[in-house]
N, C-alpha and C positions, 0 to 999 in steps of 0.2 A: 457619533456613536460607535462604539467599539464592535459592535455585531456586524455592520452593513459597512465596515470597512474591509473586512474580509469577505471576499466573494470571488475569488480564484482559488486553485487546487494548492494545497502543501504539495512540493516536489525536491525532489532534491537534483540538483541542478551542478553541482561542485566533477570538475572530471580527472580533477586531482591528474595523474602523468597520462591517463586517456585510456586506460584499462591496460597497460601495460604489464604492471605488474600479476595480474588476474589472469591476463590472456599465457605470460609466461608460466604461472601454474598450470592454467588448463595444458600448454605442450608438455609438460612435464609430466601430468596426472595422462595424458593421452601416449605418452611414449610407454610409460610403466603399463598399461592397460594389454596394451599389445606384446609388451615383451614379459607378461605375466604368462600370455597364450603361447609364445614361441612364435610370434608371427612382423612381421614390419608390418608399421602403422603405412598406412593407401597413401599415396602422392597428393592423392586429392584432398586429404581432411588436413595432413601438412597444409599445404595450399590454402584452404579454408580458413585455418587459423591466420596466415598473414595477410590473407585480402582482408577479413575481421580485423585485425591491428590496422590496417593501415586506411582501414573506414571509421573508424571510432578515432583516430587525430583530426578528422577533419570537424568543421562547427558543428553543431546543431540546424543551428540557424541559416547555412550556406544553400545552394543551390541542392534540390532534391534528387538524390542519387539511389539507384533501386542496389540493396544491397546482394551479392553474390549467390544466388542459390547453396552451392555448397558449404557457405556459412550456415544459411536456415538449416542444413540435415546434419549438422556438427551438432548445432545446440539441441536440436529434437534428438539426437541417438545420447549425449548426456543425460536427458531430464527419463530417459527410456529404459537405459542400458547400467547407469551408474549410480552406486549406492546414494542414498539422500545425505548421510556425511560427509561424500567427498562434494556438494556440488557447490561451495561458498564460492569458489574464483567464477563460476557460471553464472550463477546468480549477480555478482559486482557486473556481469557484462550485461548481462538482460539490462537490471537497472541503466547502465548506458544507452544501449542499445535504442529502449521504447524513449530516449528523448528525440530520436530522429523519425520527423514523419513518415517516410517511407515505412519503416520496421516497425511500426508503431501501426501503422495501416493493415500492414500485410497480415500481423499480426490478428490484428480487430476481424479481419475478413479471410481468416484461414481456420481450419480444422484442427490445423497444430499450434494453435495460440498456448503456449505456455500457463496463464493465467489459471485455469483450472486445477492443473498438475501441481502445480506450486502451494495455490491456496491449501487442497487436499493433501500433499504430503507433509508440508510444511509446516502450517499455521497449527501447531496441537499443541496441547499442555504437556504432553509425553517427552519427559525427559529422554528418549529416542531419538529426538531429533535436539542435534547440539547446538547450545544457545549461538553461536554464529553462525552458521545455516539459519534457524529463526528471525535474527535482526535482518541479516543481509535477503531473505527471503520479504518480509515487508517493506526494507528500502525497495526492491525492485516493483513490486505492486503497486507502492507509491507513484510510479513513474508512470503507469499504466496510463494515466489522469494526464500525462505532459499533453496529449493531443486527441479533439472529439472523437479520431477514432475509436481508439482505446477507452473514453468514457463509455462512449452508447456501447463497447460490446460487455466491460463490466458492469456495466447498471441494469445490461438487458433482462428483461422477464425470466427464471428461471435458475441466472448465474448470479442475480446481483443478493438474495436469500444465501447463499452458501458463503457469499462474500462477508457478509454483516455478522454472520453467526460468528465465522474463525475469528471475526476481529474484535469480535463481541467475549468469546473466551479468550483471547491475547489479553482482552483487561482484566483478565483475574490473574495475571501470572504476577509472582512475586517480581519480577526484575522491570524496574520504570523504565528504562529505554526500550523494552518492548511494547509497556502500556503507552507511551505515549507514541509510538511508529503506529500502534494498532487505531488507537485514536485519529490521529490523524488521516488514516484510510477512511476511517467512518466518518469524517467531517468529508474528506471529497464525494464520497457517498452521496451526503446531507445534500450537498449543493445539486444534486440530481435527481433527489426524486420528486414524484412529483407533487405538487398543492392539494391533495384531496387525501382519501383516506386511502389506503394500500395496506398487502398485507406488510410489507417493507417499512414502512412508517410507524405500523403498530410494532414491528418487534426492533425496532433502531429504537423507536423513544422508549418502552418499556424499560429491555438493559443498558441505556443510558441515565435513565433516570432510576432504576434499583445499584446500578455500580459506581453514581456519580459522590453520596455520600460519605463514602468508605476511602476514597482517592487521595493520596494525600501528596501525590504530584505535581505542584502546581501546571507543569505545561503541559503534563498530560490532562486536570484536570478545565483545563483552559481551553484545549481541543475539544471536552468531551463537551464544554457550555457552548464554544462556537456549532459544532453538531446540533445540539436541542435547539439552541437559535435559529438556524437553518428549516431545520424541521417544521416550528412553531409559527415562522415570519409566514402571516396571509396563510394558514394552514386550520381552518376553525376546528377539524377535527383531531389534529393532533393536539392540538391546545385543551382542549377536552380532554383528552388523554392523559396530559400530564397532570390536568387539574386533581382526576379522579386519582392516579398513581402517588398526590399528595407530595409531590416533588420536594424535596429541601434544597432549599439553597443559602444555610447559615451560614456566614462569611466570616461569623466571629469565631467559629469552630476553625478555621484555617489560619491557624497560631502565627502570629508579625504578620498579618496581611497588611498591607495598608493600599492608599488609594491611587499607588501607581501600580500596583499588582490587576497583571488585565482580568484574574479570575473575578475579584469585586466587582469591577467595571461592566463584566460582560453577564453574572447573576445578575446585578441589579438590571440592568438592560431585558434579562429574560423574565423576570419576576413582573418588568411589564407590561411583556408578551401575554403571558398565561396570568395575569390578574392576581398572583398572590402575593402575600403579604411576607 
Protein backbone atom coordinates (compact mmCIF):
# COMPACT_ATOMS: atom_id res chain seq x y z
CA UNK A 1 0.00 0.00 0.00
CA UNK A 2 1.22 3.30 -0.94
CA UNK A 3 0.22 5.04 2.38
CA UNK A 4 2.14 2.82 5.02
CA UNK A 5 5.17 2.77 2.81
CA UNK A 6 5.84 6.08 3.71
CA UNK A 7 6.55 6.58 7.34
CA UNK A 8 9.83 8.50 7.71
CA UNK A 9 10.25 12.34 7.35
CA UNK A 10 10.78 14.09 3.62
CA UNK A 11 14.39 15.71 4.19
CA UNK A 12 16.58 16.93 2.06
CA UNK A 13 19.77 15.33 2.51
CA UNK A 14 21.90 16.35 -1.03
CA UNK A 15 25.16 18.65 0.52
CA UNK A 16 26.10 19.46 -2.92
CA UNK A 17 30.10 21.30 -2.24
CA UNK A 18 29.17 21.26 1.78
CA UNK A 19 27.82 24.80 2.10
CA UNK A 20 30.78 26.25 0.56
CA UNK A 21 29.42 28.32 -1.64
CA UNK A 22 26.69 29.83 1.07
CA UNK A 23 29.28 30.07 3.88
CA UNK A 24 31.46 32.30 1.04
CA UNK A 25 28.42 34.62 0.73
CA UNK A 26 27.81 34.73 4.41
CA UNK A 27 31.81 36.31 4.65
CA UNK A 28 31.15 38.49 2.09
CA UNK A 29 27.54 39.76 3.47
CA UNK A 30 29.70 39.87 6.97
CA UNK A 31 32.63 41.77 5.60
CA UNK A 32 30.10 44.58 3.89
CA UNK A 33 28.08 44.67 7.27
CA UNK A 34 31.00 46.03 9.13
CA UNK A 35 32.65 48.02 6.72
CA UNK A 36 29.10 49.66 5.96
CA UNK A 37 29.73 50.75 10.01
CA UNK A 38 33.46 51.83 9.50
CA UNK A 39 34.55 49.13 11.76
CA UNK A 40 36.76 45.58 11.20
CA UNK A 41 34.64 42.48 11.41
CA UNK A 42 35.96 40.68 15.25
CA UNK A 43 38.70 37.91 14.73
CA UNK A 44 36.26 35.72 16.41
CA UNK A 45 33.09 35.63 13.88
CA UNK A 46 36.11 35.46 11.05
CA UNK A 47 36.95 32.44 13.02
CA UNK A 48 33.40 31.32 13.45
CA UNK A 49 32.75 31.31 9.88
CA UNK A 50 35.86 28.71 9.11
CA UNK A 51 35.53 26.39 12.05
CA UNK A 52 31.59 26.30 10.37
CA UNK A 53 33.10 25.39 6.78
CA UNK A 54 35.37 23.08 7.97
CA UNK A 55 32.35 21.18 10.24
CA UNK A 56 29.75 20.97 7.54
CA UNK A 57 32.69 18.84 5.17
CA UNK A 58 32.71 16.37 7.54
CA UNK A 59 29.56 13.48 7.31
CA UNK A 60 26.54 13.55 8.91
CA UNK A 61 26.65 10.38 9.78
CA UNK A 62 30.46 10.33 11.40
CA UNK A 63 31.44 10.48 14.86
CA UNK A 64 29.45 13.15 16.94
CA UNK A 65 31.33 16.35 17.21
CA UNK A 66 29.79 19.31 19.55
CA UNK A 67 30.05 22.20 17.09
CA UNK A 68 32.00 25.53 17.97
CA UNK A 69 30.14 28.01 20.15
CA UNK A 70 31.11 31.01 18.23
CA UNK A 71 29.56 29.39 15.22
CA UNK A 72 25.97 29.16 17.27
CA UNK A 73 26.39 33.36 18.11
CA UNK A 74 27.27 34.05 14.19
CA UNK A 75 23.96 32.49 13.16
CA UNK A 76 21.80 34.00 16.15
CA UNK A 77 23.34 37.70 15.59
CA UNK A 78 22.21 36.92 11.46
CA UNK A 79 18.72 35.79 12.08
CA UNK A 80 18.94 39.15 14.95
CA UNK A 81 20.73 41.69 13.40
CA UNK A 82 20.20 41.22 9.57
CA UNK A 83 17.52 42.22 7.24
CA UNK A 84 15.23 38.94 6.12
CA UNK A 85 16.33 39.54 2.40
CA UNK A 86 19.78 39.17 2.94
CA UNK A 87 19.53 35.89 4.86
CA UNK A 88 19.21 32.99 1.89
CA UNK A 89 23.12 31.90 2.22
CA UNK A 90 22.01 31.46 6.25
CA UNK A 91 19.36 29.66 5.78
CA UNK A 92 21.21 26.85 2.85
CA UNK A 93 23.62 26.56 6.24
CA UNK A 94 20.77 25.96 8.94
CA UNK A 95 19.36 23.42 6.45
CA UNK A 96 22.99 21.74 6.71
CA UNK A 97 23.61 22.34 9.79
CA UNK A 98 20.13 20.49 11.72
CA UNK A 99 21.44 17.14 9.58
CA UNK A 100 23.97 16.86 12.26
CA UNK A 101 22.82 15.52 15.60
CA UNK A 102 24.74 17.58 17.76
CA UNK A 103 23.22 21.02 16.11
CA UNK A 104 20.22 19.53 15.74
CA UNK A 105 20.13 18.80 19.59
CA UNK A 106 21.56 21.85 20.83
CA UNK A 107 19.07 23.28 18.77
CA UNK A 108 15.87 21.38 20.08
CA UNK A 109 17.09 22.24 23.75
CA UNK A 110 18.23 25.96 23.46
CA UNK A 111 16.38 29.31 23.66
CA UNK A 112 18.02 30.20 20.49
CA UNK A 113 16.63 27.52 18.37
CA UNK A 114 16.11 29.31 15.20
CA UNK A 115 12.83 27.42 14.25
CA UNK A 116 10.45 30.00 15.49
CA UNK A 117 12.21 33.18 14.02
CA UNK A 118 12.23 31.56 10.74
CA UNK A 119 8.78 30.21 10.71
CA UNK A 120 7.53 33.85 11.83
CA UNK A 121 9.44 36.01 9.59
CA UNK A 122 9.61 33.81 6.84
CA UNK A 123 6.81 31.58 5.99
CA UNK A 124 4.05 34.75 4.81
CA UNK A 125 2.21 35.29 1.73
CA UNK A 126 3.85 38.94 1.61
CA UNK A 127 5.63 39.48 -1.21
CA UNK A 128 8.22 41.20 1.48
CA UNK A 129 9.92 38.41 1.87
CA UNK A 130 11.62 37.28 -1.48
CA UNK A 131 10.51 34.07 -3.11
CA UNK A 132 14.27 32.72 -2.24
CA UNK A 133 14.41 33.56 1.19
CA UNK A 134 10.69 31.68 1.21
CA UNK A 135 11.95 28.29 -0.59
CA UNK A 136 15.37 28.09 1.09
CA UNK A 137 13.52 29.02 4.48
CA UNK A 138 11.25 25.74 4.28
CA UNK A 139 14.28 23.59 2.86
CA UNK A 140 15.78 24.30 6.15
CA UNK A 141 12.53 23.60 8.42
CA UNK A 142 12.44 20.49 6.54
CA UNK A 143 15.56 19.36 8.05
CA UNK A 144 14.37 20.24 11.42
CA UNK A 145 12.70 16.51 11.15
CA UNK A 146 16.49 14.91 10.31
CA UNK A 147 16.78 13.98 14.10
CA UNK A 148 13.97 13.14 17.27
CA UNK A 149 15.37 16.14 18.68
CA UNK A 150 14.23 18.56 16.41
CA UNK A 151 10.91 16.63 16.01
CA UNK A 152 9.71 16.61 19.77
CA UNK A 153 10.81 20.47 20.04
CA UNK A 154 8.72 21.38 16.51
CA UNK A 155 5.69 19.29 17.22
CA UNK A 156 5.85 20.39 20.82
CA UNK A 157 2.54 21.79 22.59
CA UNK A 158 2.40 25.46 21.73
CA UNK A 159 4.97 25.67 18.66
CA UNK A 160 3.69 22.78 16.56
CA UNK A 161 -0.02 25.23 15.97
CA UNK A 162 2.08 28.08 14.53
CA UNK A 163 3.99 25.56 12.42
CA UNK A 164 0.93 24.12 10.65
CA UNK A 165 -0.76 27.41 10.23
CA UNK A 166 2.50 29.14 8.02
CA UNK A 167 2.51 25.82 6.07
CA UNK A 168 -1.06 25.78 5.88
CA UNK A 169 -0.83 29.38 4.06
CA UNK A 170 2.36 28.36 2.01
CA UNK A 171 -0.41 26.18 0.23
CA UNK A 172 -2.27 28.89 -1.13
CA UNK A 173 0.76 30.57 -2.65
CA UNK A 174 0.67 30.72 -6.44
CA UNK A 175 4.27 29.28 -6.92
CA UNK A 176 4.20 25.04 -6.59
CA UNK A 177 7.66 24.59 -5.27
CA UNK A 178 6.60 26.46 -2.41
CA UNK A 179 3.34 24.43 -2.15
CA UNK A 180 4.88 21.40 -2.25
CA UNK A 181 8.11 22.36 0.40
CA UNK A 182 5.08 23.49 2.50
CA UNK A 183 3.26 20.19 2.10
CA UNK A 184 5.80 18.19 2.81
CA UNK A 185 6.52 20.00 6.25
CA UNK A 186 2.99 19.22 7.08
CA UNK A 187 3.24 15.46 6.10
CA UNK A 188 6.44 15.37 8.78
CA UNK A 189 4.09 17.09 11.04
CA UNK A 190 1.39 14.15 10.21
CA UNK A 191 3.70 11.47 11.10
CA UNK A 192 3.73 13.17 14.80
CA UNK A 193 0.77 13.88 16.07
CA UNK A 194 -0.90 12.19 18.01
CA UNK A 195 -4.02 9.21 17.48
CA UNK A 196 -6.80 10.94 19.16
CA UNK A 197 -8.48 14.19 18.78
CA UNK A 198 -6.16 17.48 19.32
CA UNK A 199 -6.68 20.89 18.54
CA UNK A 200 -3.69 20.20 15.86
CA UNK A 201 -5.41 17.32 14.01
CA UNK A 202 -8.63 19.37 13.75
CA UNK A 203 -6.88 22.23 12.01
CA UNK A 204 -4.09 20.10 9.76
CA UNK A 205 -7.15 17.90 8.49
CA UNK A 206 -9.57 20.71 8.04
CA UNK A 207 -7.05 22.92 5.62
CA UNK A 208 -5.81 19.92 4.12
CA UNK A 209 -8.98 18.74 3.18
CA UNK A 210 -10.61 22.53 2.00
CA UNK A 211 -6.94 23.11 -0.10
CA UNK A 212 -6.65 19.61 -1.17
CA UNK A 213 -9.41 20.10 -4.19
CA UNK A 214 -7.97 23.15 -5.79
CA UNK A 215 -4.14 21.55 -6.13
CA UNK A 216 -3.26 20.86 -9.25
CA UNK A 217 0.44 19.71 -8.32
CA UNK A 218 0.70 16.42 -8.51
CA UNK A 219 3.66 16.15 -5.70
CA UNK A 220 2.42 18.61 -3.90
CA UNK A 221 -0.92 17.17 -4.08
CA UNK A 222 0.56 13.58 -3.17
CA UNK A 223 2.16 15.22 -0.04
CA UNK A 224 -0.90 16.70 0.95
CA UNK A 225 -2.89 12.79 0.57
CA UNK A 226 0.17 11.24 2.33
CA UNK A 227 -0.52 13.91 5.32
CA UNK A 228 -4.53 13.04 5.64
CA UNK A 229 -3.33 9.43 5.62
CA UNK A 230 -1.24 9.83 8.38
CA UNK A 231 -3.80 11.84 10.10
CA UNK A 232 -6.75 9.38 9.37
CA UNK A 233 -4.59 5.79 9.92
CA UNK A 234 -6.05 4.39 13.67
CA UNK A 235 -7.25 7.93 14.24
CA UNK A 236 -11.54 7.46 14.64
CA UNK A 237 -11.73 11.08 15.24
CA UNK A 238 -10.11 12.56 12.50
CA UNK A 239 -11.81 10.26 10.20
CA UNK A 240 -14.95 11.61 11.53
CA UNK A 241 -13.81 14.85 10.60
CA UNK A 242 -13.13 14.34 7.27
CA UNK A 243 -16.33 12.48 6.81
CA UNK A 244 -18.22 15.42 7.88
CA UNK A 245 -15.84 18.15 5.89
CA UNK A 246 -17.14 15.75 2.83
CA UNK A 247 -13.65 15.47 1.51
CA UNK A 248 -13.24 14.99 -2.43
CA UNK A 249 -11.00 12.95 -3.64
CA UNK A 250 -12.06 12.80 -7.68
CA UNK A 251 -8.98 11.43 -9.43
CA UNK A 252 -10.76 11.86 -12.63
CA UNK A 253 -10.65 15.57 -12.08
CA UNK A 254 -6.64 15.29 -12.10
CA UNK A 255 -6.40 15.36 -16.04
CA UNK A 256 -3.75 12.13 -17.67
CA UNK A 257 -3.70 10.58 -14.23
CA UNK A 258 -3.34 7.15 -14.63
CA UNK A 259 -2.38 4.38 -12.31
CA UNK A 260 1.23 4.73 -11.73
CA UNK A 261 0.55 8.33 -10.58
CA UNK A 262 0.97 7.84 -6.63
CA UNK A 263 -1.87 10.62 -6.04
CA UNK A 264 -4.57 7.65 -7.46
CA UNK A 265 -2.89 5.21 -5.41
CA UNK A 266 -2.77 7.01 -2.38
CA UNK A 267 -6.80 8.73 -2.62
CA UNK A 268 -7.96 5.37 -3.23
CA UNK A 269 -5.98 4.00 -0.24
CA UNK A 270 -7.61 6.99 1.88
CA UNK A 271 -11.03 6.75 0.58
CA UNK A 272 -10.75 3.54 2.58
CA UNK A 273 -9.63 5.02 5.44
CA UNK A 274 -12.58 7.46 5.90
CA UNK A 275 -15.26 5.11 4.15
CA UNK A 276 -16.10 7.11 1.24
CA UNK A 277 -17.05 6.57 -1.87
Amino acid sequence: PTLSQFNRPFLLTQRGDEGKTAIGQLKSLQAATFRDKGTQCPPEEVAALDQLEAYLAKDPAGPAESLPRPCYRFMARVLAEWPVKSWGPALDVFRLMLLYQPINRHYANSAGNPLPIIVKRCLSASDAVPRPVKIRALFAITNVFAHPEGTAAATRAGAVGELIEANLEMLGASDAAVRMSAAAILYNVALQLPKQASMEVVQMASGLGHLLAAEKDKDTAFRMLLALGKLAYCNTEAVQLLQSLGLRLNVEEWGGSGSEDGRVKAAAELKLLIGTE
